[in-house]
TORMI-746071 format. One line per 8 residues: number of its first residue (from 0); for each residue x, y, z of C-alpha. Coordinates in nm, 4 decimals, m for minus. Example, Ala and Ser with C-alpha at 12.3 -4.5 7.8 and 13.67 -1.06 7.14 Angstrom:
<pts>
0	1.2300,m0.4500,0.7800 ~ 1.3670,m0.1060,0.7140;
</pts>
This chain:
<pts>
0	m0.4824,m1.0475,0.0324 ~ m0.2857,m0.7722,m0.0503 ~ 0.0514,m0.7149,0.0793 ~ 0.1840,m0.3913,0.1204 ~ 0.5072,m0.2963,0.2000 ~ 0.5965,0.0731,0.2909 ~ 0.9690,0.2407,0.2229 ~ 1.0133,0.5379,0.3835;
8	1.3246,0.7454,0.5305 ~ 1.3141,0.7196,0.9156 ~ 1.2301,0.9941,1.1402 ~ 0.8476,0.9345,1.1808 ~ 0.6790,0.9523,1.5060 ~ 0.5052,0.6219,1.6350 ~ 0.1496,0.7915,1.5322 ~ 0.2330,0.9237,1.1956;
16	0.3635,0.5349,1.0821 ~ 0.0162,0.4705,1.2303 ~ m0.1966,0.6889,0.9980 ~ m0.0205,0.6115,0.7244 ~ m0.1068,0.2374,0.7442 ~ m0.4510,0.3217,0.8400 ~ m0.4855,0.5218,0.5555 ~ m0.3034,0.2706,0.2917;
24	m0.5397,0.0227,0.4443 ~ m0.9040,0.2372,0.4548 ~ m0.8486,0.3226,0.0950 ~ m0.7881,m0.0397,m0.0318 ~ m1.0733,m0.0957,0.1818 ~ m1.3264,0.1301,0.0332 ~ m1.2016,0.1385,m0.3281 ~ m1.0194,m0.1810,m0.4075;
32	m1.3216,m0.3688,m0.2764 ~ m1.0323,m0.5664,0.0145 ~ m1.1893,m0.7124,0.3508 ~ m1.1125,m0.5010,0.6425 ~ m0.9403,m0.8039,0.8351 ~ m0.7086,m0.8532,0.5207 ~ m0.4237,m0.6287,0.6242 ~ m0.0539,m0.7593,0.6280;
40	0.1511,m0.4791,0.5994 ~ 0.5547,m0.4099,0.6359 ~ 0.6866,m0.0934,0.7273 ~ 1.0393,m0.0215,0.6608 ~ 1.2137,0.2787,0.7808 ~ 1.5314,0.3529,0.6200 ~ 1.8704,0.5832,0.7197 ~ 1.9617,0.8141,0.4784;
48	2.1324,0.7097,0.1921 ~ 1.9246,0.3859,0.1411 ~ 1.5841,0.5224,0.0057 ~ 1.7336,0.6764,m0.3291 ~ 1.4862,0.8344,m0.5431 ~ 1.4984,1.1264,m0.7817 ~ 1.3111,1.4036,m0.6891 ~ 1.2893,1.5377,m1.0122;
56	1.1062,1.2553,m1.2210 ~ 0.8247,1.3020,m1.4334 ~ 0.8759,1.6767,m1.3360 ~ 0.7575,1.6104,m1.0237 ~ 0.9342,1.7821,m0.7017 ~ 0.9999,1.4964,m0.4252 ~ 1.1108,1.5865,m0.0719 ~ 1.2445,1.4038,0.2161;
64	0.8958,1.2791,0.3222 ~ 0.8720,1.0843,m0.0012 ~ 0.7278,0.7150,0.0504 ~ 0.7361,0.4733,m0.1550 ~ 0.4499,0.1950,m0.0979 ~ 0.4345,m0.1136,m0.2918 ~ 0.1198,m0.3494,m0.2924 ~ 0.0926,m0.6786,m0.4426;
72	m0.2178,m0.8567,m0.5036 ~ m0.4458,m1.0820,m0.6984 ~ m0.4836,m0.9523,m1.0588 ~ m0.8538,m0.8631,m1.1742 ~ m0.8987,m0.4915,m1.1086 ~ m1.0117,m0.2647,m1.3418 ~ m0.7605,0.0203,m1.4557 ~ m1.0391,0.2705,m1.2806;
80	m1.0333,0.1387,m0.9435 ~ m0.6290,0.1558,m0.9536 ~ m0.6771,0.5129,m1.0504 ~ m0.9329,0.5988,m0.7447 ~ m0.7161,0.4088,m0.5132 ~ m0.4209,0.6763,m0.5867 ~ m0.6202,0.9895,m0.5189 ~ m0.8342,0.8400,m0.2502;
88	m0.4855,0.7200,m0.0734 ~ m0.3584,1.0699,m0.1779 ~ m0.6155,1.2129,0.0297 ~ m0.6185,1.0354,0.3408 ~ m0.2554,1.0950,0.3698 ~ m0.2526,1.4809,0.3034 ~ m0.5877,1.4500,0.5626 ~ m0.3778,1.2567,0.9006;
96	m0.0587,1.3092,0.7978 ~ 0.0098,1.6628,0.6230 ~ 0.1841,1.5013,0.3469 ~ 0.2123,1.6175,m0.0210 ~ 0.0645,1.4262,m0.3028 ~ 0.4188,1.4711,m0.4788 ~ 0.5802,1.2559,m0.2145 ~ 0.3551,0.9336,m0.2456;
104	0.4598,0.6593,m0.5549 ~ 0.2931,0.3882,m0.5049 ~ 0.3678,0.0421,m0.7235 ~ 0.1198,m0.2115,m0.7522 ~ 0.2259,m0.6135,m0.8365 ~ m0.0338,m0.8314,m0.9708 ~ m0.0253,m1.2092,m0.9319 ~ m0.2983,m1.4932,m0.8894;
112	m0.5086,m1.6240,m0.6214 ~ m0.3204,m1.9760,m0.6015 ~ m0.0193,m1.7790,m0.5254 ~ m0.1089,m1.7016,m0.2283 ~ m0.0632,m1.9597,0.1370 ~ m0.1802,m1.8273,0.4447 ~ m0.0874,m2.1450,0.6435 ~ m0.1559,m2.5274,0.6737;
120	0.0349,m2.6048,0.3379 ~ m0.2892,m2.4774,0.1456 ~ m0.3639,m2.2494,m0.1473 ~ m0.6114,m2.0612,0.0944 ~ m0.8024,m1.8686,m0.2216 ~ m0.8489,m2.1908,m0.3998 ~ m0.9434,m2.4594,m0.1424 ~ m1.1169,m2.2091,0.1208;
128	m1.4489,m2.1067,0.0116 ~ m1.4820,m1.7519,m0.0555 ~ m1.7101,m1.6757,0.2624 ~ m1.4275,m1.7240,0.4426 ~ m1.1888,m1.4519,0.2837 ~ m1.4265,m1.2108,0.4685;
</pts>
């Protein structure tokens, strides 16, 4: 189960916060092999002043449409896939929402399956068969 949590200055209409999750969610979908129904996600708009980001790093030029997206999930994915996931999510957003590649980082944090609990005091991934996860 990933969970993804989305940092971005507010402004955005109702249906642009909508494409963007879709399209953070189809491209873990289709590249970083995650079942459709797994989607938790938190959106956080923010005033200005409290997304600070330099829109000069790494040389590359950052706007005010700049989101930040951080995803944490279980470890085990190959260095390729990560890559994939970047352009493919890249190109889904420049595709619904007209925004520039420059303005997406994205972070991902890697932990285990037994740390995650999706209720009834259990470590879901370790005492639910996997079947189930789908």
């Amino acid at each position: 189960m990933p969970l993804v949590e989305i940092d971005l200055l507010e402004g955005r209409s109702e249906a642009e916060l909508d494409a963007i999750s879709d399209a953070v969610h189809e491209a873990m979908v289709e590249v970083l092999d995650v079942p459709r129904r797994d989607r938790f996600q938190l959106i956080t708009e923010r005033p200005p002043g409290l997304l600070r980001f330099d829109p000069n790093y790494l040389d590359i030029d950052r706007d005010k449409g700049f989101l930040l997206i951080r995803i944490t999930l279980a470890a085990g994915r190959p260095t390729e896939a990560k890559q994939a996931f970047y352009r493919r999510l890249a190109e889904l957003l420049a595709e619904r929402t007209a925004m520039r590649a420059e303005d997406l980082a994205v972070v991902m944090v890697e932990n285990e399956r037994e740390d995650w609990s999706f209720g009834r005091g259990q470590a879901s991934y370790l005492e639910l068969p996997r079947d189930a996860w789908r």
